[in-house]
MARLO-857799 format. One record per residue (C-alpha): residue number from 1; x, y, z. Coordinates in pm, 1 decimal. Each point is the difference from the previous one (the first is absolute). Example, Ala and Ser with C-alpha at 12.3 -4.5 7.8 and 13.67 -1.06 7.14 Angstrom:
2
nr 1, east 1230.0, north -450.0, up 780.0
nr 2, east 137.0, north 344.0, up -66.0
This chain:
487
nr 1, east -7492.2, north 642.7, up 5997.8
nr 2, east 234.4, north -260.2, up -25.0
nr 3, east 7.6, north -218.9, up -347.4
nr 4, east -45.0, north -387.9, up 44.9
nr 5, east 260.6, north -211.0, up -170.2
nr 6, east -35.6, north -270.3, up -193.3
nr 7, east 246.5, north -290.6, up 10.3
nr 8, east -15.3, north -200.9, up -305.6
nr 9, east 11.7, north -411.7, up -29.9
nr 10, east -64.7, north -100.1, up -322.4
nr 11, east 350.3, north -154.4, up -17.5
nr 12, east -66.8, north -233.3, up 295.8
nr 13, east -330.8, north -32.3, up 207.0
nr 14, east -192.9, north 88.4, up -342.6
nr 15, east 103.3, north -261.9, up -203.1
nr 16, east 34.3, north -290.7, up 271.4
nr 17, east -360.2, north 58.9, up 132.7
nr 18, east -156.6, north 53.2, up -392.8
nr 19, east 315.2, north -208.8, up -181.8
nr 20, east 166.1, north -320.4, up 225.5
nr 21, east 298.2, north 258.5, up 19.6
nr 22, east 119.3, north -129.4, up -359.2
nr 23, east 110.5, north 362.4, up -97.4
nr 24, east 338.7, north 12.0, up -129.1
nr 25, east 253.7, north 284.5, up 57.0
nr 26, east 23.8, north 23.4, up -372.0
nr 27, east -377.3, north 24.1, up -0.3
nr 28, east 39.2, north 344.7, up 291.7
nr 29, east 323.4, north 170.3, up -197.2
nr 30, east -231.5, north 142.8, up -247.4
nr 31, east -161.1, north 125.2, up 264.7
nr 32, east 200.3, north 159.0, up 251.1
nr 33, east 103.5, north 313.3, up -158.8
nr 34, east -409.6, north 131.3, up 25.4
nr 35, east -29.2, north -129.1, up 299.3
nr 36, east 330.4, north 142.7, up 134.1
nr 37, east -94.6, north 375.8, up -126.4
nr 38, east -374.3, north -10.6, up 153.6
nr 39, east 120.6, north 60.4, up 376.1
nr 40, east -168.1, north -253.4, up 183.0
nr 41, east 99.4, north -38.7, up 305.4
nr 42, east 208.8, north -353.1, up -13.6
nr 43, east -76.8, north -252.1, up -266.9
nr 44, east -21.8, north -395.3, up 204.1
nr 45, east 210.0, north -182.8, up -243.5
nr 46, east 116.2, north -271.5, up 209.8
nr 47, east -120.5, north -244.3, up 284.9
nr 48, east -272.8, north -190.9, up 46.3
nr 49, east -14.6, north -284.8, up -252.4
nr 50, east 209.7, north 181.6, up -232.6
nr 51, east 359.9, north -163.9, up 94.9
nr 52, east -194.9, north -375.5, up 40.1
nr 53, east -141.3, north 47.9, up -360.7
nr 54, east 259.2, north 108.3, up -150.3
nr 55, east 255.6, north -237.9, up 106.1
nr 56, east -238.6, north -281.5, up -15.5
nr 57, east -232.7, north 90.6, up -345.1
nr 58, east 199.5, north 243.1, up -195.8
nr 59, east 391.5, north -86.8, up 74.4
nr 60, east 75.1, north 328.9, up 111.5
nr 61, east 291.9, north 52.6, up 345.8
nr 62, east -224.8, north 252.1, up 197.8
nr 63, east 267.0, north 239.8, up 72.0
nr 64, east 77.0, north 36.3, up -388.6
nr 65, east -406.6, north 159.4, up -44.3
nr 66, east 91.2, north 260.4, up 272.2
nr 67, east 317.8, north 123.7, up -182.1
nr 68, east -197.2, north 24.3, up -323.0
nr 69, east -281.9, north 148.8, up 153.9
nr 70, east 232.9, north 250.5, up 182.8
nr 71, east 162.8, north 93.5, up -286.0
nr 72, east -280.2, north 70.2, up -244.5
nr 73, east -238.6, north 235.5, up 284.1
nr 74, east 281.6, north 141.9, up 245.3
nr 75, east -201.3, north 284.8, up 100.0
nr 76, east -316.4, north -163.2, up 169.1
nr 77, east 96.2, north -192.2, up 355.3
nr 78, east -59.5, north -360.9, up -84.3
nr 79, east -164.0, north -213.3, up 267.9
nr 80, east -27.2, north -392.3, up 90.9
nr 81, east -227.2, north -179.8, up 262.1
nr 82, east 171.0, north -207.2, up 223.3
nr 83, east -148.5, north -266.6, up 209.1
nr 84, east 209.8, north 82.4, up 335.9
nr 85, east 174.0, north -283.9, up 106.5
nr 86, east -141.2, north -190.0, up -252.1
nr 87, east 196.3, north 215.5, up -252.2
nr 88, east -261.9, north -51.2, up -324.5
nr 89, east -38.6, north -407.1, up 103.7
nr 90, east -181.2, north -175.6, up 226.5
nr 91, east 223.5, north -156.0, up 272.8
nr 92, east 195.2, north 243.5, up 246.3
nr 93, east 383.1, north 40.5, up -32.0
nr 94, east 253.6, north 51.8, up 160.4
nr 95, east 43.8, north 391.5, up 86.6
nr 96, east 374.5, north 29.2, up -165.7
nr 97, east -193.3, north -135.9, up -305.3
nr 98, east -262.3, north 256.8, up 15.8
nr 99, east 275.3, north 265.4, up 78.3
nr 100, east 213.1, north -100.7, up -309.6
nr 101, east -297.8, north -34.9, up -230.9
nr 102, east -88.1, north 368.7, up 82.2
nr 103, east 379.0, north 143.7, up -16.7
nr 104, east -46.5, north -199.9, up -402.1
nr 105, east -326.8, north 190.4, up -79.7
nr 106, east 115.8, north 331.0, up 146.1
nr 107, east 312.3, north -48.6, up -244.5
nr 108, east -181.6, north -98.3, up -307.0
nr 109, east -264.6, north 282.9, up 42.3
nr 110, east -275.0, north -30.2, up 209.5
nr 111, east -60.8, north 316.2, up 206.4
nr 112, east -333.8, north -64.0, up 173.1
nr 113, east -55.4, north -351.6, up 227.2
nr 114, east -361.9, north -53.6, up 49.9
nr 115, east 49.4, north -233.8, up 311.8
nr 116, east -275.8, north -214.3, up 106.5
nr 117, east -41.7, north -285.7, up 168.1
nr 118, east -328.8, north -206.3, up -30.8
nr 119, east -162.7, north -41.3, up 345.7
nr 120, east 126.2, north 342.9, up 125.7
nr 121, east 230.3, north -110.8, up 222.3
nr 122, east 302.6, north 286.2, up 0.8
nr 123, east 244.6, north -192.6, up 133.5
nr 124, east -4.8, north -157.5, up -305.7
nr 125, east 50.9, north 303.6, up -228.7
nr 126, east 275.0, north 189.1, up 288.1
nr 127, east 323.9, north -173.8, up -161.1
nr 128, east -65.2, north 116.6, up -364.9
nr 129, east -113.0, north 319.1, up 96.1
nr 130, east 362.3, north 106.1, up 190.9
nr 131, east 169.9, north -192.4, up -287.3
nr 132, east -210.4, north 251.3, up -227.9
nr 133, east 76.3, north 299.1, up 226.9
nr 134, east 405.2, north -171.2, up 11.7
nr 135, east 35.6, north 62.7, up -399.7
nr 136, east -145.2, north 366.4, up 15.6
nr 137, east -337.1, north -112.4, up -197.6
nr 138, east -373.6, north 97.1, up 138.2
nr 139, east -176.9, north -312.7, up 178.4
nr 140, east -400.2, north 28.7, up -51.8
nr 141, east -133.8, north -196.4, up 286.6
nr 142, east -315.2, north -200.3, up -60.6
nr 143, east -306.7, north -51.0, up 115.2
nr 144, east -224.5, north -301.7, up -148.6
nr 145, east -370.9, north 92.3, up 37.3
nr 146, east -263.3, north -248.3, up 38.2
nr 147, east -326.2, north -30.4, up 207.7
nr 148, east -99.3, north -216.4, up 283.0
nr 149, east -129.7, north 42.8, up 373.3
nr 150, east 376.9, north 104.4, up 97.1
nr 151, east 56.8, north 265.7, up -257.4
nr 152, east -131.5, north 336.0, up 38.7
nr 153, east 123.3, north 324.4, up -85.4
nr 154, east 165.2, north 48.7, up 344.4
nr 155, east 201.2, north -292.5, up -77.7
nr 156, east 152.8, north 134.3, up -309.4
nr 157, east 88.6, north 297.1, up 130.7
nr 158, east 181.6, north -158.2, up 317.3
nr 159, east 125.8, north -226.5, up -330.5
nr 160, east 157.4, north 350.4, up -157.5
nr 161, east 128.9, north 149.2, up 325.8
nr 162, east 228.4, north -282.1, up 57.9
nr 163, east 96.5, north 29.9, up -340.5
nr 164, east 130.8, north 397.9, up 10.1
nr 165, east 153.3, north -154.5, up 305.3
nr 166, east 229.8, north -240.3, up -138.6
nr 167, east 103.4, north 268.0, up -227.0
nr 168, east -186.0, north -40.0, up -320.6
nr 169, east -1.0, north 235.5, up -286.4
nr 170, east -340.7, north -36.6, up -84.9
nr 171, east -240.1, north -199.2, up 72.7
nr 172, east -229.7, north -213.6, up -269.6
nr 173, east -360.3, north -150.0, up 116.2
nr 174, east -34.6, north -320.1, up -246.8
nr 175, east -290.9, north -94.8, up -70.0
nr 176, east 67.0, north -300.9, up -255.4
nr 177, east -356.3, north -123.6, up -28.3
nr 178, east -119.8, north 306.7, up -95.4
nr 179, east -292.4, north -34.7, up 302.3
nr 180, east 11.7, north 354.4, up 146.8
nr 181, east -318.9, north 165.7, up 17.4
nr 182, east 74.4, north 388.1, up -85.6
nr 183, east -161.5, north 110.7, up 341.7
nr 184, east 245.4, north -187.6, up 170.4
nr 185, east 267.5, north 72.4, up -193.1
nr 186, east -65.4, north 357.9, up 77.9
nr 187, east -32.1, north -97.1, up 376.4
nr 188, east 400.6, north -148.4, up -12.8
nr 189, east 151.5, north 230.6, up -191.6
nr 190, east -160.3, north 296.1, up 161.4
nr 191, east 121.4, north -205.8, up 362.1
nr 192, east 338.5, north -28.2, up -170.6
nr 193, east 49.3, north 319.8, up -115.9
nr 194, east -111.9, north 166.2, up 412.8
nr 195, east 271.6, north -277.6, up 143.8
nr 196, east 263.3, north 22.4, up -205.4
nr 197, east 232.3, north 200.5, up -206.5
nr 198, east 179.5, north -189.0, up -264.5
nr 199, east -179.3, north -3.1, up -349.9
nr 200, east -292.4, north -253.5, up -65.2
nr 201, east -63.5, north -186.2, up -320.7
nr 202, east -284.4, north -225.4, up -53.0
nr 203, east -15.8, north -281.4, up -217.5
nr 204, east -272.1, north -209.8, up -107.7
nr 205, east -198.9, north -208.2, up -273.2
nr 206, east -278.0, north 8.9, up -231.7
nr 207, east -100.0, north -338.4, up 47.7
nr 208, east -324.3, north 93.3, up 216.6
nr 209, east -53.7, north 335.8, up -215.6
nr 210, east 34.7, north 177.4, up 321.7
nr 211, east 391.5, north 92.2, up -93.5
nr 212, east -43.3, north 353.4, up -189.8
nr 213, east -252.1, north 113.7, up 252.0
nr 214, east 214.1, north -80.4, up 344.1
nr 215, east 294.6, north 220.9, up -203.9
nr 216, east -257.2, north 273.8, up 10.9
nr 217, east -109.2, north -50.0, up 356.4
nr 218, east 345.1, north -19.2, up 101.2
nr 219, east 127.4, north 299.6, up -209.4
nr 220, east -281.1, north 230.4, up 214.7
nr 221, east 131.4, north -128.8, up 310.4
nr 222, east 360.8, north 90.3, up -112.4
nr 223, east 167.7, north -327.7, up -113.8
nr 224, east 370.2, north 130.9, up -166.1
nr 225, east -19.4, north -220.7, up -304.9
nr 226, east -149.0, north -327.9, up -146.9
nr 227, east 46.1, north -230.6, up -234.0
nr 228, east -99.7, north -50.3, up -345.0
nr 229, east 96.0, north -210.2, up -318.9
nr 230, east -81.3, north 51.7, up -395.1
nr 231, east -254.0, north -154.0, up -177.8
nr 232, east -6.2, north -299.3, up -80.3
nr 233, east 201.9, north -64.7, up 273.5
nr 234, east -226.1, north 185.1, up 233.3
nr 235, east -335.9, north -42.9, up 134.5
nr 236, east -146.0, north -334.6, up 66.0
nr 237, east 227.9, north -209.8, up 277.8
nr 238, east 248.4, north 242.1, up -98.5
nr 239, east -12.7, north 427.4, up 120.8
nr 240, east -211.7, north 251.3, up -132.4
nr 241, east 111.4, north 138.7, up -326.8
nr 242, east 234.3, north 333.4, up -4.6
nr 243, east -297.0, north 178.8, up -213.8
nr 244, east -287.4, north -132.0, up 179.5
nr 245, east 140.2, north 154.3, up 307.0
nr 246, east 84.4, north 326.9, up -170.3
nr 247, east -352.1, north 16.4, up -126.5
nr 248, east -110.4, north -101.1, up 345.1
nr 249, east 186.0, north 314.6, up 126.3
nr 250, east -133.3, north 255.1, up -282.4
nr 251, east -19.2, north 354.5, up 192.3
nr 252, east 113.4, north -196.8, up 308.2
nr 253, east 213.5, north 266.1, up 204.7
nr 254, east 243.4, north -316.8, up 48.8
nr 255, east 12.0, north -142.3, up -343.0
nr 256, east 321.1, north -4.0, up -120.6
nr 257, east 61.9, north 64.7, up -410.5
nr 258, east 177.0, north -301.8, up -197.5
nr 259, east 95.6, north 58.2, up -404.0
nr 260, east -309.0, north -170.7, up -136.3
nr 261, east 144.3, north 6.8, up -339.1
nr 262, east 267.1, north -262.2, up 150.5
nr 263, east -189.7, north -161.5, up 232.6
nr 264, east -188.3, north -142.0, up -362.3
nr 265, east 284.5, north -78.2, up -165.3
nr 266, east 118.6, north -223.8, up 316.3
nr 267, east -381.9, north -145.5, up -75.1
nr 268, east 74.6, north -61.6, up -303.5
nr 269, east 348.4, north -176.9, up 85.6
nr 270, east -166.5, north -226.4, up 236.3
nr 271, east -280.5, north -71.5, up -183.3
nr 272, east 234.6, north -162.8, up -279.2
nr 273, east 176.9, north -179.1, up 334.1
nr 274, east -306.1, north -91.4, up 90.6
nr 275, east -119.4, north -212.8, up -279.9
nr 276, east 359.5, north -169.8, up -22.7
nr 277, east -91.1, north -123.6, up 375.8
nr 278, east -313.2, north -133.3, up -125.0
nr 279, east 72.3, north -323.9, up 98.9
nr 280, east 9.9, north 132.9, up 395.8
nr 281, east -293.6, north 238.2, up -12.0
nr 282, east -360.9, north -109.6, up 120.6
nr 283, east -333.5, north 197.2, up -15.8
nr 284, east -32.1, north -103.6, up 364.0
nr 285, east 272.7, north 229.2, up 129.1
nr 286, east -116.6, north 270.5, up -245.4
nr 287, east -344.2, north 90.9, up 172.5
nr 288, east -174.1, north 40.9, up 337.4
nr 289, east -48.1, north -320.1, up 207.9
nr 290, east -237.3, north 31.0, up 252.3
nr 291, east 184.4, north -312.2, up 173.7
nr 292, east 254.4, north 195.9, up 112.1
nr 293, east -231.8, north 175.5, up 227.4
nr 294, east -150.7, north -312.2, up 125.3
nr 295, east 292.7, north -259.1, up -1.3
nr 296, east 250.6, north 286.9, up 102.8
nr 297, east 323.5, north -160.9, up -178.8
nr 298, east 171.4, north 169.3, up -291.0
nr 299, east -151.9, north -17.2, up -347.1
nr 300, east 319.4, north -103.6, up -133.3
nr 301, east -72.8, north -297.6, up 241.7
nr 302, east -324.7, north -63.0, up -97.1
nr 303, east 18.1, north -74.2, up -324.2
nr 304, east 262.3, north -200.1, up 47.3
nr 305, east -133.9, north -243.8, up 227.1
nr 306, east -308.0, north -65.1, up -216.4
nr 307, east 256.3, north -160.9, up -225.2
nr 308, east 160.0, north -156.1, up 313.0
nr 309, east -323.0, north -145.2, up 126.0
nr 310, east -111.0, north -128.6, up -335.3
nr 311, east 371.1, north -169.7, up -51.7
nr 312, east -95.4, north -176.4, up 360.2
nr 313, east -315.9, north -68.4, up -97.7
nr 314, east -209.0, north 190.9, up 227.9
nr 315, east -123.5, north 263.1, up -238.6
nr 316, east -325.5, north -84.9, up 166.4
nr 317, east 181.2, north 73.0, up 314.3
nr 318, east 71.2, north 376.1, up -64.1
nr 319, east -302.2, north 156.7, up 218.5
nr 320, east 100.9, north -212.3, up 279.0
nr 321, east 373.3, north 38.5, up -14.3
nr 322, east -61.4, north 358.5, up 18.9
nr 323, east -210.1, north -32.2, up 268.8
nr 324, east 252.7, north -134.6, up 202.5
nr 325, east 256.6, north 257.2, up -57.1
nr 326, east -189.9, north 177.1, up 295.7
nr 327, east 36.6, north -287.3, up 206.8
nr 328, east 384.8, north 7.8, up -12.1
nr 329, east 38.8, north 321.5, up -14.5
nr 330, east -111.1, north 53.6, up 352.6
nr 331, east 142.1, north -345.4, up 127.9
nr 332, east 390.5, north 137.8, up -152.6
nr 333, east -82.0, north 362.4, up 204.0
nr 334, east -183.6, north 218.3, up -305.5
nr 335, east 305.3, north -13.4, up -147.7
nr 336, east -22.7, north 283.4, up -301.3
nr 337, east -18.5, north -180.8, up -355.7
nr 338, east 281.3, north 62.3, up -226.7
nr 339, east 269.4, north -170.3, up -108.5
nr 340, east 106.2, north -235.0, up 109.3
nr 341, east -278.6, north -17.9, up 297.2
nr 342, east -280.9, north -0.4, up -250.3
nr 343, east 105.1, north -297.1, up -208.2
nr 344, east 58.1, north -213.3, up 362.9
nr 345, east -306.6, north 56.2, up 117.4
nr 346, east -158.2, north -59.5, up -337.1
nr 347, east 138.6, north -292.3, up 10.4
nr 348, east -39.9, north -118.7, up 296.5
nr 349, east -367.0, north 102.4, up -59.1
nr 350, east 34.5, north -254.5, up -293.4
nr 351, east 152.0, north -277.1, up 199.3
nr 352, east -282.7, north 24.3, up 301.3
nr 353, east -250.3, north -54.5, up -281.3
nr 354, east 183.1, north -268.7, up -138.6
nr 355, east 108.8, north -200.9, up 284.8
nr 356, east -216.9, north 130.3, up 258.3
nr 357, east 74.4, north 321.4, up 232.8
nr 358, east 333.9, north -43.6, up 148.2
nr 359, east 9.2, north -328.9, up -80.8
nr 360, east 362.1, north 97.3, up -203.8
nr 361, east 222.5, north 367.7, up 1.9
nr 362, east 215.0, north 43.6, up -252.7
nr 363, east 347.2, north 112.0, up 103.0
nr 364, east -38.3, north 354.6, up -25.5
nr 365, east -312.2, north 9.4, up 189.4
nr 366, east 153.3, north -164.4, up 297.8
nr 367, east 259.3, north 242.0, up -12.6
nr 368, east -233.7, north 283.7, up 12.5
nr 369, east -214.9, north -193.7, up 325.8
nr 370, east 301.6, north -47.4, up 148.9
nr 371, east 187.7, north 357.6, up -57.5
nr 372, east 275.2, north -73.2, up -269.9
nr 373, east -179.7, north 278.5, up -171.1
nr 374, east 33.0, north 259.2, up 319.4
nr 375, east -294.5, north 131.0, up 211.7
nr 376, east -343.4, north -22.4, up -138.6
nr 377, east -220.1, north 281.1, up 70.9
nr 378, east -253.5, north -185.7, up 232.5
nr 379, east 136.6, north -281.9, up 207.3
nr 380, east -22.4, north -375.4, up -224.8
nr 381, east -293.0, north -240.4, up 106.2
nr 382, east 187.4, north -234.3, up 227.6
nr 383, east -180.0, north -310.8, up -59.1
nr 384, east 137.5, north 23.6, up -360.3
nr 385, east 391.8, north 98.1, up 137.0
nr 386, east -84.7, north -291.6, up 204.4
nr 387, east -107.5, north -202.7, up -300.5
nr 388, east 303.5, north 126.1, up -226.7
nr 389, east 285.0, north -48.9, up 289.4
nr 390, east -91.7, north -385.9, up 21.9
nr 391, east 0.3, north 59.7, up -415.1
nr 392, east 320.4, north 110.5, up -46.2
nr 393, east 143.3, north -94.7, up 316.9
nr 394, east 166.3, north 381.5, up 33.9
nr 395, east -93.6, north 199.3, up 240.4
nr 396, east -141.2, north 331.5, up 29.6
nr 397, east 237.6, north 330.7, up 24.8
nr 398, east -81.0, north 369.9, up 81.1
nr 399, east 396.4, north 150.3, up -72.8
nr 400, east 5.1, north 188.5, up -338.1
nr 401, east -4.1, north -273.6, up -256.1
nr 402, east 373.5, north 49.1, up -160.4
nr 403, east 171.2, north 25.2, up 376.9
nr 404, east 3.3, north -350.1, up -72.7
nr 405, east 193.8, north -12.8, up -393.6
nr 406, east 366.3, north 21.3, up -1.2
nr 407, east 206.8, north 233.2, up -171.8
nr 408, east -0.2, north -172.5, up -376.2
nr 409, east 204.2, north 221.8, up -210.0
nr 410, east 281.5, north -213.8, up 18.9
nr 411, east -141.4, north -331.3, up -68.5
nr 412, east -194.4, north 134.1, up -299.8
nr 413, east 359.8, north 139.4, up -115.9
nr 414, east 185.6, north -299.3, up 70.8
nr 415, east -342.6, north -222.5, up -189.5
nr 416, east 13.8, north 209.9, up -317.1
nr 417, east 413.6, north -5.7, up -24.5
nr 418, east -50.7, north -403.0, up 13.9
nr 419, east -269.7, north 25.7, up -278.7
nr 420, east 268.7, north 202.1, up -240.7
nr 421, east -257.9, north 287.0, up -3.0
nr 422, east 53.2, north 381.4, up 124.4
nr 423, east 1.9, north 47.1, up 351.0
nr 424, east 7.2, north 383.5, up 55.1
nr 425, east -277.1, north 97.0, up 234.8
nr 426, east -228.0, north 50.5, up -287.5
nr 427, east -6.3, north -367.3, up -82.4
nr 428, east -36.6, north -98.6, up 353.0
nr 429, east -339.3, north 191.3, up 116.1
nr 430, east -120.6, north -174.0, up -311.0
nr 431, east 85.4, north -338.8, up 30.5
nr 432, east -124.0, north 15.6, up 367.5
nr 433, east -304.8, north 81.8, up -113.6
nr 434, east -43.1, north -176.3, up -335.7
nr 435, east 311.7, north -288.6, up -41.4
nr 436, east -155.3, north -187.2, up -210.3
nr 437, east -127.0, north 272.2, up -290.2
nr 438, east 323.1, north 164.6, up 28.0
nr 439, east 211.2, north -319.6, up -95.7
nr 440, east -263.1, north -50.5, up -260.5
nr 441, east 56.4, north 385.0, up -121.0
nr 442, east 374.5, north -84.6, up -38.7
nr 443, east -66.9, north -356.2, up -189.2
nr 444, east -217.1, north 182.4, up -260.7
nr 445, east 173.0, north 323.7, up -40.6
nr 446, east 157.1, north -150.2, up -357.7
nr 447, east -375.1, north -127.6, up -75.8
nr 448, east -195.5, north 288.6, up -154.1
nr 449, east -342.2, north -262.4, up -14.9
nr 450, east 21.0, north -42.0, up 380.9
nr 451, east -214.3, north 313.2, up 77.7
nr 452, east -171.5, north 58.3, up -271.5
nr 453, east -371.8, north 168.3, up 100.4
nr 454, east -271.1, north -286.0, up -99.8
nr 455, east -336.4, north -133.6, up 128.8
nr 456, east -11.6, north 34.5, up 333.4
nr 457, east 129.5, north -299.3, up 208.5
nr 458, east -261.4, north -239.6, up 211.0
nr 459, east -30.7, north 238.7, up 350.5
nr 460, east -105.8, north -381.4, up 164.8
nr 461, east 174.8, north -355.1, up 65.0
nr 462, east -255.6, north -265.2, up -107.2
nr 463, east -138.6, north -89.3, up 351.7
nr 464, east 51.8, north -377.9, up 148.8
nr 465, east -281.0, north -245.1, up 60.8
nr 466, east -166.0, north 0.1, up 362.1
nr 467, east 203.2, north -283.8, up 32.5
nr 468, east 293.2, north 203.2, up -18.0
nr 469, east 237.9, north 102.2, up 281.0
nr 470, east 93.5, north 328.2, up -83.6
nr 471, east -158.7, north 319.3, up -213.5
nr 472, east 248.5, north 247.6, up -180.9
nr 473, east -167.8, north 360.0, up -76.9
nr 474, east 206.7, north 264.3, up -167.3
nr 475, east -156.8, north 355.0, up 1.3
nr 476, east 213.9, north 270.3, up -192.0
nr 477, east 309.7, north -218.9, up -62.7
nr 478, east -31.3, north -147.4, up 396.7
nr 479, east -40.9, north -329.2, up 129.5
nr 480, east -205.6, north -92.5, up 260.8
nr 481, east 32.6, north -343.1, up 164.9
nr 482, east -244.9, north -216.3, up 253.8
nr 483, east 38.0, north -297.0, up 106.1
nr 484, east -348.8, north -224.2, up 1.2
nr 485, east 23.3, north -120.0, up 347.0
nr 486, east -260.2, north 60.8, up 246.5
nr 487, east 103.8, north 171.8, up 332.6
């Protein structure tokens, strides 16, 4: 019987769901040699958070951490999450943006493109996976995985078939949350594996304490490989732990066999890593929370808006707020919740508390009512399209979201050559995304204080009076704007 694999991501989704993503490359190096000679089957070193934080916390050029990485574990594939057309931000772009930033990554090293895109609309994934296919790399199409009265299995596996059929490698069901009951997890996969060919992986979180168990469910129904971190960068909101799964496994017919003697020195590593990221660990995100379950956002998320909430001062607001996450949910379509859907309709949940429901959208919720985002799975509530056209005075649209962005290469060349700062395509798919961190990068790099690792900076801005006409949130490093004027 076939082995399962094991994909490792302590070096990106381990520490930004456990650690802010404040690992440094120097803090991986020591690393990468075990990790390269264990045989997973791709370490996820890049993606995700990974090129925000480091350009924005720990003045680091993105690209730079994939050379280094490549260089010191050449064996293992290396892999990076990309947010489809989003690229790893949240706004779309332009598709010769998207194009250029994958012809950079494929250069620098990545081999594997986990391609998602966060309400499951394809069309929104279909440029960077020919782009990936274009440069000779494997494109792992993605399928976000949430609950509501229009998900079902039968939907997921319609979700996969379209996914072989745009030409996918493999194909990766994402469950971010960590929400997936192991039942049902064996239910996908095992419609997955009838339906298609192409190699599954699942991936999922410990935030519920349901994350160990699904990998078991889905390794009986015949899931390829999964994901899995090192402690303690593992478990919690991040994956299950490489030896908890092992022992899991003990006498499995599946179970694969990892060097245990180097899977505790990497513990021992990280552990030291760890403790220097003090200042960006929490308890919270270390154990189970039952709010997951009941609230259904990430855990990540969670914790982070208590903070939020308290900043606004509606601490005594958080059972309510929640409660209303529901409530938009199904008015934007049961759109799935990850980023950056779950922190819109978190806080839009906040702002319908605040202000009264749909009394104010912020931008990005609008966008999403009105399609900016691409095709929500059930059809919006049109009282509240109605409600955010007269808003934002734009009107709806059904066409694939970036149909409407013109090519931007050249502009973003042309910007950066103005600015005195390099404008190879490297530099441009990261100043489209982040302008103002990388300008910042390149005003500090002669400032060795700039970046230094501290106590972790206020998550919040202080919140205006209820006088005020406008409320700034920012949630992971992003703003979110209203304007306090009833519709």
């Amino acid at each position: 019987m076939k082995k399962v694999i094991f994909n490792n991501t302590v070096l990106r989704d381990g520490h930004q769901s456990l650690a802010a993503t404040r690992m440094r490359s120097s803090d991986m190096l020591e690393a990468c040699s075990l990790l390269d000679s264990l045989g997973f089957g791709a370490l996820e070193t890049w993606g995700g958070a990974t090129i925000d934080a480091g350009l924005r916390f720990l003045g680091e050029f993105p690209f730079d951490r994939l050379d280094i990485l490549k260089k010191a574990a050449p064996k293992t594939p290396q892999m990076m999450l990309l947010r489809g057309q989003n690229i790893v931000q949240y706004a779309h772009f332009a598709d010769d943006v998207v194009e250029a930033f994958i012809q950079c990554a494929a250069k620098h090293g990545v081999d594997i493109f986990r391609i998602f895109d966060a309400l499951n609309d394809l069309r929104n994934i279909e440029t960077a996976v020919k782009a990936v296919k274009k440069v000779g790399k494997l494109a792992q199409g993605t399928i976000c995985f949430t609950s509501s009265p229009v998900h079902s299995v039968k939907t997921f596996v319609a979700l996969g078939k379209q996914i072989e059929e745009m030409g996918c490698d493999s194909l990766c069901l994402k469950d971010m949350a960590g929400l997936i009951p192991p039942y049902v997890a064996h239910q996908i996969i095992g419609g997955l594996k009838k339906s298609i060919k192409i190699p599954i992986v699942l991936h999922t979180h410990e935030s519920a304490g349901l994350g160990a168990a699904a990998y078991y469910a889905a390794i009986d129904a015949g899931v390829d490989a999964i994901d899995v971190s090192i402690v303690p960068f593992a478990n919690g909101t991040g994956q299950p732990d490489t030896m908890r799964m092992l022992s899991m496994l003990h006498d499995h017919p599946r179970a694969p066999q990892y060097d245990v003697e180097k899977l505790e020195q990497l513990r021992h590593h990280f552990e030291k890593v760890y403790k220097v990221l003090g200042a960006y660990t929490s308890p919270e995100n270390e154990r189970v929370d039952n709010d997951v379950l009941h609230y259904q956002v990430p855990g990540g998320m969670l914790s982070n808006f208590r903070s939020q909430l308290a900043e606004q001062k509606m601490d005594d607001k958080f059972d309510e707020v929640f409660r209303e996450i529901p409530v938009v949910r199904k008015a934007l379509g049961w759109i799935p919740l990850v980023t950056p859907t779950s922190q819109i309709v978190g806080v839009q949940a906040m702002f319908n508390v605040k202000f009264g429901r749909w009394k104010n959208f912020s931008p990005q919720a609008m966008d999403v009512i009105l399609g900016y985002y691409g095709q929500t799975p059930a059809p919006v509530d049109p009282e509240i399209q109605k409600l955010a056209t007269q808003q934002s005075g734009k009107e709806p649209i059904t066409c694939r979201p970036a149909d409407l962005k013109k090519p931007a290469m050249p502009d973003l060349r042309k910007t950066l050559k103005e600015k005195g700062l390099p404008s190879d395509d490297e530099h441009c798919v990261i100043y489209a995304m982040f302008p103002q961190e990388l300008e910042k990068y390149y005003a500090n790099k002669n400032n060795p204080d700039a970046y230094k690792l501290k106590e972790a900076a206020p998550k919040t801005v202080a919140a205006p009076t209820t006088k005020a006409s406008s409320l700034r949130i920012t949630i992971d490093g992003h703003a979110y704007n209203a304007t306090v004027e009833a519709v």
